[in-house]
C-alpha positions in Angstrom: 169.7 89.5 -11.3 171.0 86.0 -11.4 171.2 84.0 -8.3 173.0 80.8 -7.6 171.6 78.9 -4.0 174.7 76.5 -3.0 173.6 73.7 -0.7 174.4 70.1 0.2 176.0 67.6 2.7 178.5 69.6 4.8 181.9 68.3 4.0 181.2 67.7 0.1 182.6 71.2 -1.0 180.3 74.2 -0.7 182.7 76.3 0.5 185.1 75.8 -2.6 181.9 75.9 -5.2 181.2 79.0 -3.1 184.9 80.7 -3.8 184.8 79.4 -7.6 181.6 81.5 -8.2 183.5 84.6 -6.3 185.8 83.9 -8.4 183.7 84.4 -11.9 182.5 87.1 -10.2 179.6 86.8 -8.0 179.1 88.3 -4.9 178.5 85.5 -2.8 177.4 85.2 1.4 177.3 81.9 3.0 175.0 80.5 5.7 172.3 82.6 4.3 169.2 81.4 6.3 166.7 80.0 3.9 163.9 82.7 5.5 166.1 85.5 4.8 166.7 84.2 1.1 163.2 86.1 0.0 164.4 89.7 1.8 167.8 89.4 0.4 166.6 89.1 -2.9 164.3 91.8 -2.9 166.6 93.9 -1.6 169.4 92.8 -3.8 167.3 93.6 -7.0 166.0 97.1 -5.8 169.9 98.4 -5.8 171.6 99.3 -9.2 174.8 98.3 -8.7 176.2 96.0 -10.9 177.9 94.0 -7.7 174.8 92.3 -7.0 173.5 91.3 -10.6 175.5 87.8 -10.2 175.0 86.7 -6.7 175.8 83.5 -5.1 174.2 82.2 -1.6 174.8 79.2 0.3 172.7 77.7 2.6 173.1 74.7 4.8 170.9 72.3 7.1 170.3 74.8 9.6 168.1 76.2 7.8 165.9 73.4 8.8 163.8 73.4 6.3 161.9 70.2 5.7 158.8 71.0 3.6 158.8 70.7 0.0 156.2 73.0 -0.4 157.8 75.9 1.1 160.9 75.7 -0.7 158.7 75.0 -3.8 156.8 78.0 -3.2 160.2 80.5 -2.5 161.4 79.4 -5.9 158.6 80.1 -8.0 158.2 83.5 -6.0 161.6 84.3 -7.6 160.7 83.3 -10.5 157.8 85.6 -10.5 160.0 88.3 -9.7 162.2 87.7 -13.0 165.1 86.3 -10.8 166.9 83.9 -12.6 168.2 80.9 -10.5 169.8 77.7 -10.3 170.1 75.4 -7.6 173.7 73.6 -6.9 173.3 71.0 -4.6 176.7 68.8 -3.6 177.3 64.9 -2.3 179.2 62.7 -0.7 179.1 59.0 0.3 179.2 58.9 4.0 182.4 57.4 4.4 183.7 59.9 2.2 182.5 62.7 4.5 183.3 61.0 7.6 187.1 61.2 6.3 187.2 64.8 5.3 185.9 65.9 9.4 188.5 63.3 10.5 191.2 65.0 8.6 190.3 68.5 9.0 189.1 67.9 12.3 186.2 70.3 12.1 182.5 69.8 13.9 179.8 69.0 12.0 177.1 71.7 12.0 174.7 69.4 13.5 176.8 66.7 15.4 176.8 67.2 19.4 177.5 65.5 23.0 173.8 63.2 21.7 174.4 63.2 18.3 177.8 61.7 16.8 178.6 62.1 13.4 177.2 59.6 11.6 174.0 60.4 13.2 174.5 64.1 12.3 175.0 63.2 8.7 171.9 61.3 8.1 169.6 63.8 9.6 171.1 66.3 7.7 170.4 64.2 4.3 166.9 64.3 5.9 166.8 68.1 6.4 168.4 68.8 3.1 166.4 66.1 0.6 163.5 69.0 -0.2 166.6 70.6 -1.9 168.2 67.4 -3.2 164.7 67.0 -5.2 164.6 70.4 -6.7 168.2 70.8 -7.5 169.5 71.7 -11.4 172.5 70.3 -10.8 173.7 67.4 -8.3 177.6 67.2 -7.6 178.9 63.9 -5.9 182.0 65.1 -4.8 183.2 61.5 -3.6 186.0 61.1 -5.8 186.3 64.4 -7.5 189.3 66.6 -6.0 189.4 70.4 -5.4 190.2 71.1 -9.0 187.4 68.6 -10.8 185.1 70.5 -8.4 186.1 74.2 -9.3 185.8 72.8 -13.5 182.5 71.5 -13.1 181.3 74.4 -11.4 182.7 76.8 -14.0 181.2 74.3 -17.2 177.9 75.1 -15.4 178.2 78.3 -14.8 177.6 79.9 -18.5 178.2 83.8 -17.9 179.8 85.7 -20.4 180.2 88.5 -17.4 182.8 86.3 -15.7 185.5 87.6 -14.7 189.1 86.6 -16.9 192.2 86.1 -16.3 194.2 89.9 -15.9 198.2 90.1 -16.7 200.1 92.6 -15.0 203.0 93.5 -16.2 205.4 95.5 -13.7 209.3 96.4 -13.9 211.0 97.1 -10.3 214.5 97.5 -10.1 216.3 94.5 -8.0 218.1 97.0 -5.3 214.9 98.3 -4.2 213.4 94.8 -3.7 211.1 92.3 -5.4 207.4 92.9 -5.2 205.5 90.9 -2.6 202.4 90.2 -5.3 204.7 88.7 -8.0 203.5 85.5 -9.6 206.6 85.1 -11.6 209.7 87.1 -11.4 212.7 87.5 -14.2 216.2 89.3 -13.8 217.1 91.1 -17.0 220.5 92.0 -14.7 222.7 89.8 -16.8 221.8 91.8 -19.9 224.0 94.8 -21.7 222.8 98.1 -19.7 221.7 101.2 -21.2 222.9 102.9 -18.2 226.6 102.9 -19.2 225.9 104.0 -22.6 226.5 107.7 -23.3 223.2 109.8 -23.8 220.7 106.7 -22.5 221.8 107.3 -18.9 218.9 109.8 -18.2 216.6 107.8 -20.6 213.9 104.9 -19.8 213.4 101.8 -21.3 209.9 103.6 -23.0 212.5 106.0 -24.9 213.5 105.0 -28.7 217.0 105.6 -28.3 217.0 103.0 -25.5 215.0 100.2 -27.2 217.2 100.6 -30.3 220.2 100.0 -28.0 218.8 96.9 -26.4 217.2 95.3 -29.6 220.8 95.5 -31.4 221.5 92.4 -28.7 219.8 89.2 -29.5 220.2 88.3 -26.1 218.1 90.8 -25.2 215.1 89.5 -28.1 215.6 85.6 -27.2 214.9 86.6 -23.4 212.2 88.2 -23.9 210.6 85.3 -26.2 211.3 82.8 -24.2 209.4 84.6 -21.4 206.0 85.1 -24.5 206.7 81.1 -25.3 206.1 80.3 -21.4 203.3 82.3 -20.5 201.7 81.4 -23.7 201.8 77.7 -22.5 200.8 78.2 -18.8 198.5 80.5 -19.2 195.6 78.5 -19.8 196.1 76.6 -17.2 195.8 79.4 -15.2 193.2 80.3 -16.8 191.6 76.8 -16.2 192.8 76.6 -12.5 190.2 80.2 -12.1 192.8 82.7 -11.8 191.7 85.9 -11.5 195.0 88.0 -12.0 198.8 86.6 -12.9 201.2 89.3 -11.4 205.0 88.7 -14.0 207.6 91.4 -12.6 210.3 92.3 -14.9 213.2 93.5 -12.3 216.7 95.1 -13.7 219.5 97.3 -11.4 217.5 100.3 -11.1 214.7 99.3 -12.8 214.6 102.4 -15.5 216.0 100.7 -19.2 215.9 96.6 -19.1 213.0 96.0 -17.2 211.0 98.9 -18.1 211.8 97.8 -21.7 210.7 94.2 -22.0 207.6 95.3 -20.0 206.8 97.3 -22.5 207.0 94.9 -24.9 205.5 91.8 -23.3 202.5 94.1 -22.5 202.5 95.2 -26.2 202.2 91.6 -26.9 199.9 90.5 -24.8 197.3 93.2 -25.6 196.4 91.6 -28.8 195.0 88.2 -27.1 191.7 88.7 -25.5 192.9 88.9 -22.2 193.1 92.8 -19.9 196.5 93.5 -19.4 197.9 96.0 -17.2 200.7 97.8 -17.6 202.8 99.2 -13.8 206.7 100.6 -13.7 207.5 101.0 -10.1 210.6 103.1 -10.0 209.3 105.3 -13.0 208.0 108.9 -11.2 
């Protein structure tokens, strides 16, 4: 089992470090409370499921855990147990955080009628420094945006179990409507149709007498390569973004020759990177 503990100043980004190691797939719980950290584990690593051999907890001031000794202690008792673990803790300059609350307009976890914000910040630095101090890796997240955040968590994060980007390919036909989960959507509509063709009528775009059809057009060719040249551009920046799946929908009339057709093929292309493709034809029974 390998177990991340996500802590810090509220405000500097443990949520989103939280979602970007969901995301590489760990199963992840926030507001774990540190005395419960212990149980968890032990029962996490009694279970053979493969869910919970990457698991990702956060943990916040309310913890209130103020002795270095105990924390100290907890960690090596992992250890013992053959837990591997690394400690993320996140920053911010107080002006910084004091910003993000005014613009999100969300209560600090420890402010309160006695305690205003600034108050609640530095006694949660206080709470929190036992962490700061044994930490692998310290984030200050005062000028670093949503996106910086997610790549430095992902450079620290070496797991070859991560999850990668997945490519689903699906063809729909346009007069039963556009699926909701497309990323990207294409209308082959405004190329030659199979459909009026004698003998392809009762054929699918997976049939040889239909692709020979379609490939005698070059229209047919260039669209589907200029749809190969763009996804082979943007998709590493999906893939850098943490994308977990990019949904591109193929639609034609009826969604039977043209659609089913260049799926086929863009899938057929695709399959030879490294990434899992999937291959769906919605009007095909």
């Amino acid at each position: 089992m390998k177990l991340v503990i996500v802590t810090g100043l509220s405000g500097s980004g443990k949520s989103i470090a939280l979602n970007t190691l969901e995301d590489l797939g760990y199963y992840c719980i926030d507001n774990l409370p540190l005395f419960l950290l212990s149980k968890f584990t032990k029962e996490m690593t009694e279970k053979s499921d493969p869910l919970f051999k990457l698991v990702a907890v956060g943990i916040d001031a309310r913890s209130r855990s103020t002795d270095p000794d105990n924390l100290k202690t907890l960690l090596e008792t992992l250890d013992r147990k053959g837990i591997e673990q690394q400690l993320i803790y996140l920053k911010a300059q107080d002006d910084t955080l004091i910003s993000r609350y005014s613009e999100t307009r969300r209560r600090h976890p420890l402010s309160g009628k006695q305690r205003p914000l600034t108050e609640a910040i530095q006694l949660e630095r206080q709470i929190l420094s036992p962490f700061l101090d044994a930490a692998d890796l310290c984030i200050d997240t005062t000028r670093t945006n949503v996106h910086q955040l997610r790549d430095i968590i992902r450079s620290h994060i070496n797991d070859k179990s991560a999850a990668k980007l997945s490519l689903l390919f699906e063809s729909f036909g346009f007069k039963y409507g556009i699926p909701r989960d497309a990323d990207f959507v294409y209308d082959a509509r405004c190329l030659a149709n199979p459909y009026w063709q004698t003998g392809l009528r009762s054929l699918t775009g997976k049939d040889l007498e239909v692709a020979a059809f379609l490939e005698q057009d070059k229209n047919v060719l260039d669209f589907k390569n200029d749809i190969v040249r763009f996804l082979d551009k943007w998709i590493p920046c999906f893939q850098a973004d943490g994308r977990s799946y990019l949904t591109v929908a193929i639609g034609c009339t009826g969604g039977q020759h043209r659609s089913v057709y260049l799926t086929e093929q863009l899938s057929a292309h695709f399959e030879s990177s490294t990434l899992p493709v999937i291959t769906r034809h919605r009007e095909l029974t």
